[in-house]
C-alpha positions in Angstrom: 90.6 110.9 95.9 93.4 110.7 92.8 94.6 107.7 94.8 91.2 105.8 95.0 90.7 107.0 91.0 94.0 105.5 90.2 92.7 102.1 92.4 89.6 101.7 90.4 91.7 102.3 87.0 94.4 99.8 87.8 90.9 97.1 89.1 89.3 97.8 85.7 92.3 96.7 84.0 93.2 93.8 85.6 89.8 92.7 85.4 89.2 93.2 81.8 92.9 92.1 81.0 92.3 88.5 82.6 88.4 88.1 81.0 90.6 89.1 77.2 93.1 86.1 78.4 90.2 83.7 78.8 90.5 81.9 75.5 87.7 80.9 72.6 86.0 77.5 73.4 88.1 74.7 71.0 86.9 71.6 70.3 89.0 70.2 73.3 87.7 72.4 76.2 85.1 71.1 78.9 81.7 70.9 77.2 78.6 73.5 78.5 76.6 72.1 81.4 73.9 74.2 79.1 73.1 72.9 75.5 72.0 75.3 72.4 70.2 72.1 70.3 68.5 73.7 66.8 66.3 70.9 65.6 66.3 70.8 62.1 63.3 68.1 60.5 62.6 67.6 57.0 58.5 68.0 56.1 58.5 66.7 52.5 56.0 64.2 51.8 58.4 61.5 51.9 58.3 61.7 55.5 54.6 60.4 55.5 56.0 56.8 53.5 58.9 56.2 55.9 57.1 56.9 58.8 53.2 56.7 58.5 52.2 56.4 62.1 54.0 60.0 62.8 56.7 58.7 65.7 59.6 60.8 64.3 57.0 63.9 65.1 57.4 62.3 68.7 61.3 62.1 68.3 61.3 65.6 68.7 58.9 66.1 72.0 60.8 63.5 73.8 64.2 65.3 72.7 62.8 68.8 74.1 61.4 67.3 77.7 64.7 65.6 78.5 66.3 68.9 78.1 66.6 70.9 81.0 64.9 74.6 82.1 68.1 76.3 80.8 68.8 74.7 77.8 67.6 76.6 74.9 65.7 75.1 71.4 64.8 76.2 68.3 63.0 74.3 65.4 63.4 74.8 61.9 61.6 73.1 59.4 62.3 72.3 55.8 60.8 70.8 52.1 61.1 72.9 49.4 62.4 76.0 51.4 63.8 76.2 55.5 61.3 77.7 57.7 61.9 79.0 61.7 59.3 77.9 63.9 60.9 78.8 67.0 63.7 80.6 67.2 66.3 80.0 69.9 64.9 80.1 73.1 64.8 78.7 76.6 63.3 75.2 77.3 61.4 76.6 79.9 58.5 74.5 80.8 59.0 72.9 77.1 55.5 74.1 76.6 56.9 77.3 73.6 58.6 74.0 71.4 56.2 71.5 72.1 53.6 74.4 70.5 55.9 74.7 67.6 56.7 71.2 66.8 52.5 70.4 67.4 51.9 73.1 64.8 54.3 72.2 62.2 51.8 69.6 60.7 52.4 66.3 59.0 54.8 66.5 56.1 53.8 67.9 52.9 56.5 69.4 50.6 58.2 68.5 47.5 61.3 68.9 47.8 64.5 68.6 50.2 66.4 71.5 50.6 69.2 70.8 52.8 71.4 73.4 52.0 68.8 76.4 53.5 67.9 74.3 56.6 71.8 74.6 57.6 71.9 78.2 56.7 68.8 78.7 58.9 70.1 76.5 61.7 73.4 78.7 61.2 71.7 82.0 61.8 70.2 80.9 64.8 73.6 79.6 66.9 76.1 81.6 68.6 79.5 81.2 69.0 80.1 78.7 71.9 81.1 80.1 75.1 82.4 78.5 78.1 78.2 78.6 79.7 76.7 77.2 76.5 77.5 74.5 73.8 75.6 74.8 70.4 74.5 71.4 68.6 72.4 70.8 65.2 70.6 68.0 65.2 69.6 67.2 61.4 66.6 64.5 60.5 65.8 63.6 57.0 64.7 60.5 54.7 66.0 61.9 51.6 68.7 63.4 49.5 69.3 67.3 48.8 66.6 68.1 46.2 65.2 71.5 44.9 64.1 70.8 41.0 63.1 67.3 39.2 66.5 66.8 38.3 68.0 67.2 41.5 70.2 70.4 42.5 71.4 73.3 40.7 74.9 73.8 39.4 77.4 74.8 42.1 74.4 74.2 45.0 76.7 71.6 46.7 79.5 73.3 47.1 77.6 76.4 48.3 76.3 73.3 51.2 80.2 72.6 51.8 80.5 76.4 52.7 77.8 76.5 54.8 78.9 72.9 56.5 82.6 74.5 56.7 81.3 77.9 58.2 79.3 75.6 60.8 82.5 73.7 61.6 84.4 77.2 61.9 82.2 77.9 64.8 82.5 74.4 66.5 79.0 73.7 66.0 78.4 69.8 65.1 75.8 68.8 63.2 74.0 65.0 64.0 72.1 64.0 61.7 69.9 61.0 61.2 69.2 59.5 57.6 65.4 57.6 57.8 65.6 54.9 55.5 66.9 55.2 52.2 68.2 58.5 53.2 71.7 59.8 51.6 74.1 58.1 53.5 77.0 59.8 52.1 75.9 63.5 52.4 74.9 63.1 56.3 78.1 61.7 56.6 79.9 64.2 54.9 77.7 67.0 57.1 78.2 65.1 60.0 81.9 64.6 59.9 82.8 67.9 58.3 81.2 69.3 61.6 83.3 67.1 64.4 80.0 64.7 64.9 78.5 61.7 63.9 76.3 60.3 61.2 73.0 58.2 62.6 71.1 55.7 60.2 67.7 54.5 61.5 65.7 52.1 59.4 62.3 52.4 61.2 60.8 55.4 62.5 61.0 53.8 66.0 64.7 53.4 65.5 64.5 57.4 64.6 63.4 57.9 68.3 66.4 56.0 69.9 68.4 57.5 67.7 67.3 61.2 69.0 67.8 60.5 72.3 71.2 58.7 71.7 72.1 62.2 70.2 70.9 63.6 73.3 73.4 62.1 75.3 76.5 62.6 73.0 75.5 66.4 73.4 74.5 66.8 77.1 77.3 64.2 78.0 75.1 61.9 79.0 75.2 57.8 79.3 72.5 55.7 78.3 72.1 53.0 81.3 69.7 51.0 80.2 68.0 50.8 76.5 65.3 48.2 75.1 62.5 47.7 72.7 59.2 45.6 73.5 56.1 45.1 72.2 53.1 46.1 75.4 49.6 44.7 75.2 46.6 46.8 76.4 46.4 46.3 80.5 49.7 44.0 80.5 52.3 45.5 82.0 56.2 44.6 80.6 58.8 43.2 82.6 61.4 45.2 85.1 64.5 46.3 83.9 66.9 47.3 86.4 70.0 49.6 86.1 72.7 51.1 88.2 73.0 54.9 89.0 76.5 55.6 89.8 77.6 58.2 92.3 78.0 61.5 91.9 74.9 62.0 89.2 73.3 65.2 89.2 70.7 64.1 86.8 68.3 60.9 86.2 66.2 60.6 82.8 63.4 57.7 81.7 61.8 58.3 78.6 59.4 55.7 76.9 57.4 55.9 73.4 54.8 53.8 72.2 52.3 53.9 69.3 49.4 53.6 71.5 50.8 55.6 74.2 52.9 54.7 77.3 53.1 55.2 81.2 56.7 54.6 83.4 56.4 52.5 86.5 59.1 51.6 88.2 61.1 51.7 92.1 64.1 53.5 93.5 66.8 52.2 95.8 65.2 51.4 99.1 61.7 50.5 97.1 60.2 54.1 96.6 58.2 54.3 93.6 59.9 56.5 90.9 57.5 58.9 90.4 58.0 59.9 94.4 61.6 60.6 94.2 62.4 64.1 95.6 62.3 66.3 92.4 60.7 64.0 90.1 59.2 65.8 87.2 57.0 64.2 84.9 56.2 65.3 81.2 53.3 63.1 79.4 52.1 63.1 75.9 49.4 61.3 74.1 52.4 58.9 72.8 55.1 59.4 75.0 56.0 60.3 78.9 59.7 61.3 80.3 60.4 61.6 83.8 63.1 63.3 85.2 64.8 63.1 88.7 67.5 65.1 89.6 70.1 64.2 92.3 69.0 60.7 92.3 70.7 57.8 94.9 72.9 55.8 93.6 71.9 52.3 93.8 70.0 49.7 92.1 67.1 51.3 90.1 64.6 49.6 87.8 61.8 50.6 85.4 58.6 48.9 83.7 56.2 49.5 80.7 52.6 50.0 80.5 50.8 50.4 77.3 50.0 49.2 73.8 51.9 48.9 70.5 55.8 48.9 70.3 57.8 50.6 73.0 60.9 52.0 73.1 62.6 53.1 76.4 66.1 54.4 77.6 67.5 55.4 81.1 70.3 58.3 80.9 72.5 59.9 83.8 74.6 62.9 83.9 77.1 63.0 86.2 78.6 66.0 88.0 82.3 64.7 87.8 83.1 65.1 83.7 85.6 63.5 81.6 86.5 65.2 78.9 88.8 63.9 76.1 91.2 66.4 75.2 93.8 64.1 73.3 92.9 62.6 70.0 89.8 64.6 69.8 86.2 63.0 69.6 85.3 62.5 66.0 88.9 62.9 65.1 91.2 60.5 62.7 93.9 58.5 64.1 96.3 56.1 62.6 95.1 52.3 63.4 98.5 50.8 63.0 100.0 52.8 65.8 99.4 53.5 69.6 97.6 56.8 70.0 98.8 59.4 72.6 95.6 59.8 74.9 94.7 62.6 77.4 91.5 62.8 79.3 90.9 65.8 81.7 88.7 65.5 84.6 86.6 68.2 86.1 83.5 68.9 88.6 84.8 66.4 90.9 82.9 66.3 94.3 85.6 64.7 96.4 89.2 65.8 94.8 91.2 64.1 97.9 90.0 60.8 97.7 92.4 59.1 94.5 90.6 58.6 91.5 91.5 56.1 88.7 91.2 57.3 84.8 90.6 54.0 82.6 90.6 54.3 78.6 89.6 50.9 76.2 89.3 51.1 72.7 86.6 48.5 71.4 88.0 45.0 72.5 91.2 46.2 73.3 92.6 45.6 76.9 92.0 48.6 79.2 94.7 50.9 79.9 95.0 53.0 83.1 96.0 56.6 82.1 98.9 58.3 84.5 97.4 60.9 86.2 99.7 64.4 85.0 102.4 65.7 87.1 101.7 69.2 86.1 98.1 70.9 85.4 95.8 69.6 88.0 93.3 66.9 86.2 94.6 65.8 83.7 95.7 62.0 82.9 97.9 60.6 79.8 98.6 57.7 78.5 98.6 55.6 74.8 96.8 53.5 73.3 96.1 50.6 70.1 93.1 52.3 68.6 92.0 49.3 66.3 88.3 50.4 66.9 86.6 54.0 66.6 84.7 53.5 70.2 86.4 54.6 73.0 85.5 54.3 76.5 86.6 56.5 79.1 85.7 56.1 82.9 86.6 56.8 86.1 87.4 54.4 88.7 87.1 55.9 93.0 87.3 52.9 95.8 86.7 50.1 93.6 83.7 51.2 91.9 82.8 52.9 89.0 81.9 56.6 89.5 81.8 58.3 85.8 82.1 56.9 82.2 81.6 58.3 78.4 82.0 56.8 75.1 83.5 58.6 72.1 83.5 58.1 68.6 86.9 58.2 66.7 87.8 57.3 63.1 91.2 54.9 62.6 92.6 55.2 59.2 95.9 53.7 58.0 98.7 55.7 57.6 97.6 59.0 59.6 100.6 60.2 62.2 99.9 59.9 65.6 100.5 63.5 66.0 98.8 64.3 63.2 95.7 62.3 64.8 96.3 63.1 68.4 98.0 66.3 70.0 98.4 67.6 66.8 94.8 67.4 65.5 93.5 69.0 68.8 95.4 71.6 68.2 94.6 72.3 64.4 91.0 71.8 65.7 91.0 74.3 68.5 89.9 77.7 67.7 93.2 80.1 67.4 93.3 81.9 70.6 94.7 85.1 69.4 91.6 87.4 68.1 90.2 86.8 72.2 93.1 88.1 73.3 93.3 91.3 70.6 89.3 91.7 71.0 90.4 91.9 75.0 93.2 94.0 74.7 90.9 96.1 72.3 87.8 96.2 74.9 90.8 97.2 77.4 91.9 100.4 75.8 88.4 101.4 75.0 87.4 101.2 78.6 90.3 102.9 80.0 90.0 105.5 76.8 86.6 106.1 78.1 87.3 105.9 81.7 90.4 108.6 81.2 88.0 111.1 79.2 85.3 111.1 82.0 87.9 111.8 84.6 89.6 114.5 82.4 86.1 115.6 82.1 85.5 115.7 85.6 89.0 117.5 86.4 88.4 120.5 84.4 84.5 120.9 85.7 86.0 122.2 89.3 84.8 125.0 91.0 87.4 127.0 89.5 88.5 126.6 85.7 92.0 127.4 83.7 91.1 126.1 80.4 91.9 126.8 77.1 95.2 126.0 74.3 98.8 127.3 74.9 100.9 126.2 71.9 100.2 123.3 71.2 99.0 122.0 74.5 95.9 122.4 76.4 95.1 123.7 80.1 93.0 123.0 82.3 93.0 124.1 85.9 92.3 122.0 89.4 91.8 123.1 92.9 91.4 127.1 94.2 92.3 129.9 92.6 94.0 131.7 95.8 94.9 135.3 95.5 97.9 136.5 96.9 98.6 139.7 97.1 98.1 141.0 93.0 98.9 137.3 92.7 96.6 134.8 91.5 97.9 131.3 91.7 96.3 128.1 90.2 97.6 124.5 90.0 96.7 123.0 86.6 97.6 120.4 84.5 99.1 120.9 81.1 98.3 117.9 78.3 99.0 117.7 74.5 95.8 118.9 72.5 93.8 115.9 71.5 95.7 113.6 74.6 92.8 114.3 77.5 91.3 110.8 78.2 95.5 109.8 78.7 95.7 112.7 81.1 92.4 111.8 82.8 94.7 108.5 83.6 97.5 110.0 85.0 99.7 109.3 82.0 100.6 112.2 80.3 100.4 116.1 81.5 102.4 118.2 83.4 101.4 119.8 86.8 102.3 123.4 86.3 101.7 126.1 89.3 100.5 129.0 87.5 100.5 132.9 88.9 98.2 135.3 87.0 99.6 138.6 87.7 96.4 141.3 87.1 97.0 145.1 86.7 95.2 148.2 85.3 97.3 148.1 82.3 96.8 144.2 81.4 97.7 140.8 82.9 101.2 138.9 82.8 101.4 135.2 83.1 104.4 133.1 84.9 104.4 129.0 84.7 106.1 127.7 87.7 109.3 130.0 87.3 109.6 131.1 84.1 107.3 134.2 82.6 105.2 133.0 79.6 104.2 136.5 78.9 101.8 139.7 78.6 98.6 140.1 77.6 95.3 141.5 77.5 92.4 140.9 80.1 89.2 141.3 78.7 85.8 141.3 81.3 88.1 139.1 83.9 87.6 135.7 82.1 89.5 135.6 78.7 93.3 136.1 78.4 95.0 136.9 74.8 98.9 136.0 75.0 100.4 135.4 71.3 97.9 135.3 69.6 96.6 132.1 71.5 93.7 132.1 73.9 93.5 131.3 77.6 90.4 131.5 79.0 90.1 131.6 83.3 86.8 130.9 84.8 85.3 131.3 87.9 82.1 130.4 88.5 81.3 132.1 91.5 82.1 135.8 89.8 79.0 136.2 87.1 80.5 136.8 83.9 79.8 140.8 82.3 79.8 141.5 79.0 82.6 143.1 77.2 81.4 146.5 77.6 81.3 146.6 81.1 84.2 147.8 83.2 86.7 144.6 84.6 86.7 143.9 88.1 89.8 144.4 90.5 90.9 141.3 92.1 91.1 141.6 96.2 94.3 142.5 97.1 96.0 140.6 100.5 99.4 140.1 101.6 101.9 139.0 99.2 103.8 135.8 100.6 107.3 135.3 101.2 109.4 133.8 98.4 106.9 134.5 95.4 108.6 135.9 92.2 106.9 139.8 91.5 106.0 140.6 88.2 105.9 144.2 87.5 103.6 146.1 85.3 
């Protein structure tokens, strides 16, 4: 039994010691598969001039339904003050945001308070984990406003705090300026959070814009993209795009002011809507269709409806690139060649050789070396004379994965200092993980060692109580030999009990309780401890300390009554003799 107690101990603590090695999510680890989006919409009446025919209240619907089941959403709404309408919470069905974003009404406030909508938005994320991946997405037409004359004193740098808590956590912040919006504070938002600034002059624009958000967050790729004007009965041409192997997800969304229906085929000719899995979601003004596992192949999609359309086609693919070297969003010096590292995970058929090609806007492509070391990884360099960079993966001569990430060149900056340097001044410090682990590992094992101490001196039999300045308790039998009475027990430091529930500290002692008419003499292993008193069987008084020796089987009498004689047997060879 000790054996299978120290088994379980030495289990624990190699379990909890490798979950307190896992490290915090940085800004260069593999993204979640699942997405923590808090949509944050400005409702001051501005909203109603820049967009009149409501399709930034769409935005929102089509964002939510091209989420998936285990995504979570929450909505926050802001004007003059920042209102939660839903707190964080799974997509579900999408009908809980839908009822929130329905609800919220058309803009009405006066004034813009930008500064409370991130706080909200702030109190509603977590701290990424290596399951989920927070993201704020941030819509607004104006500039931050709370009196006629614009903001308090200090209330900007109060919104820095909040942007630089936000960026603490790794939480980005999109956000999309409508109109005449304030360029330079989205930006400011947006880059002080490791994301990207949107502007969208229409409200239709708004709508592309939120599900080009969508894919920088779910590490998606828009396909196929287009805007068209439908007439009522007339359906619009076919646009066809490719689905690439290895995608674990399909999305078509479509929006148009006087509403909108997807049509459209899948490899082999099925219709779209027939594709095994195919969900559809449908709104008066909208309609999103989602197909999971599609076949790769030629696939193509057509309009029906009236007003102006806009469409997009997304995949997600199961095999992920991840850019781990200059970081997304990152700066990096445009008159020098940037180190590049691009980790590849999820991939479905490892031992067939797969290509890693970067290209930084019209630069030539570079194919990255594939790294002799951790498993994944590719590095190479490149002229980054353009912020896009494409990243894609190349298996048999065709294109089986691709993303696009944003960077910022600027003259002057280091390579390091923009590359391997910057990821590692951007990734979260790994160190309070590893104390909160080693922390969570003494705990359990405190707790773990009290119970079993606990357990170890609740025996049939008992020798408890304090000897100097140790404690005793007893294991096992009491066995009476002769006018012998020997009980192995354990002998800890006072206050030491859940480390001697462990194993770690005590002594085993063998300890012979020698009883008589006149008293009771002790004797530790071989060496007398000493006389003492013996008061109704169970209590033991030897200097001044108290040893108390119980027995559960034998009731306990009170003092008065006259002590028991313990039953006397042969006494066995080798035993020390203590006489009276």
């Amino acid at each position: 039994m000790a054996h299978l107690w120290r088994k379980c101990v030495l289990l624990l603590m190699a379990v909890v010691t490798a979950l307190a090695m896992v490290p915090g999510r940085g800004w260069a680890e593999v993204p979640a598969a699942r997405a923590d989006i808090i949509l944050v919409l400005d409702r001051s009446g501005s909203m109603v001039k820049n967009d009149p025919q409501g399709l930034t209240d769409i935005g929102p619907q089509v964002f939510v339904d091209m989420l998936e089941p285990d995504d979570r959403v929450a909505v926050v709404a802001f004007d003059t003050n920042a209102r939660v309408l839903l707190p964080l919470s799974p997509v579900g069905d999408g009908s809980a945001a839908r009822k929130a974003l329905t609800e919220m009404g058309r803009p009405a406030g006066q004034w813009t308070d930008i500064k409370a909508a991130l706080t909200a938005a702030m109190e509603q994320v977590g701290q990424p984990t290596a399951e989920r991946a927070p993201a704020v997405l941030l819509l607004t037409d104006g500039k931050p406003e709370t009196q006629a004359d614009g903001v308090p004193p200090g209330y900007r740098e109060e919104m820095a705090q909040v942007v630089s808590r936000l960026a603490g956590r790794a939480v980005p912040v999109f956000t999309v300026g409508l109109g005449a919006a304030d360029a330079e504070t989205l930006g400011q938002i947006a880059t002080g959070t490791r994301a990207e600034a949107f502007a969208a002059t229409s409200a239709a624009q708004a709508v592309e814009v939120f599900t080009e958000v969508l894919s920088r967050v779910k590490e998606r790729r828009v396909v196929l993209s287009f805007t068209e004007d439908l007439a009522p009965g007339v359906a619009g041409p076919v646009h066809s795009f490719q689905v690439p192997p290895y995608t674990r997800l399909l999305t078509l969304s479509g929006v148009a002011t006087g509403g909108v229906a997807l049509k459209g085929t899948a490899p082999g000719g099925g219709a779209l809507e027939a594709a095994p899995g195919a969900r559809l979601s449908q709104g008066a003004n909208y309609a999103v269709l989602t197909i999971p596992s599609p076949a790769p192949g030629t696939w193509s999609v057509q309009l029906a409806g009236e007003g102006r359309a806009v469409a997009q086609a997304q995949t997600e693919s199961s095999l992920r690139l991840t850019l781990v070297s200059p970081q997304p969003y990152s700066q990096v010096n445009s008159n020098a060649t940037t180190p590049v590292e691009v980790a590849v995970t999820g991939d479905p058929d490892p031992q067939v050789p797969l290509e890693i090609w970067v290209q930084a806007g019209a630069s030539p492509a570079v194919r990255l070396t594939p790294d002799p070391g951790p498993k994944g990884k590719h590095n190479g360099s490149i002229a980054m004379d353009d912020g896009r960079l494409a990243v894609w993966a190349m298996r048999a001569g065709g294109e089986v994965a691709r993303r696009d990430f944003l960077l910022y060149p600027v003259e002057g900056v280091a390579p390091a200092a923009g590359a391997a340097a910057g990821a590692k001044a951007a990734r979260r410090p790994t160190w309070p993980w590893l104390a909160a682990g080693a922390i969570a590992t003494l705990g359990a094992l405190l707790a773990l060692g009290a119970l079993n101490w606990r357990r170890l001196v609740r025996r049939d039999e008992q020798l408890s109580g304090r000897l100097g300045t140790h404690s005793l308790a007893g294991r096992g039998k009491t066995q009476l030999i002769g006018d012998l009475a020997r009980l192995e027990a354990r002998l800890v430091p006072r206050g030491w009990a859940p480390l001697a529930g462990l194993g770690l500290v005590r002594r085993d002692l063998q300890i012979y309780i020698h009883q008589q008419s006149s008293g009771v003499r002790i004797q530790i292993n071989d060496r007398p401890l000493g006389d003492g008193r013996l008061y109704h069987e169970d209590e033991v008084i030897i200097g001044g300390e108290t040893l108390t020796y119980i027995n559960p089987r034998i009731p306990r009498r009170p003092k008065s009554a006259p002590p028991r004689r313990a039953a006397l047997a042969r006494r066995p060879a080798g035993r020390p003799t203590l006489k009276g």
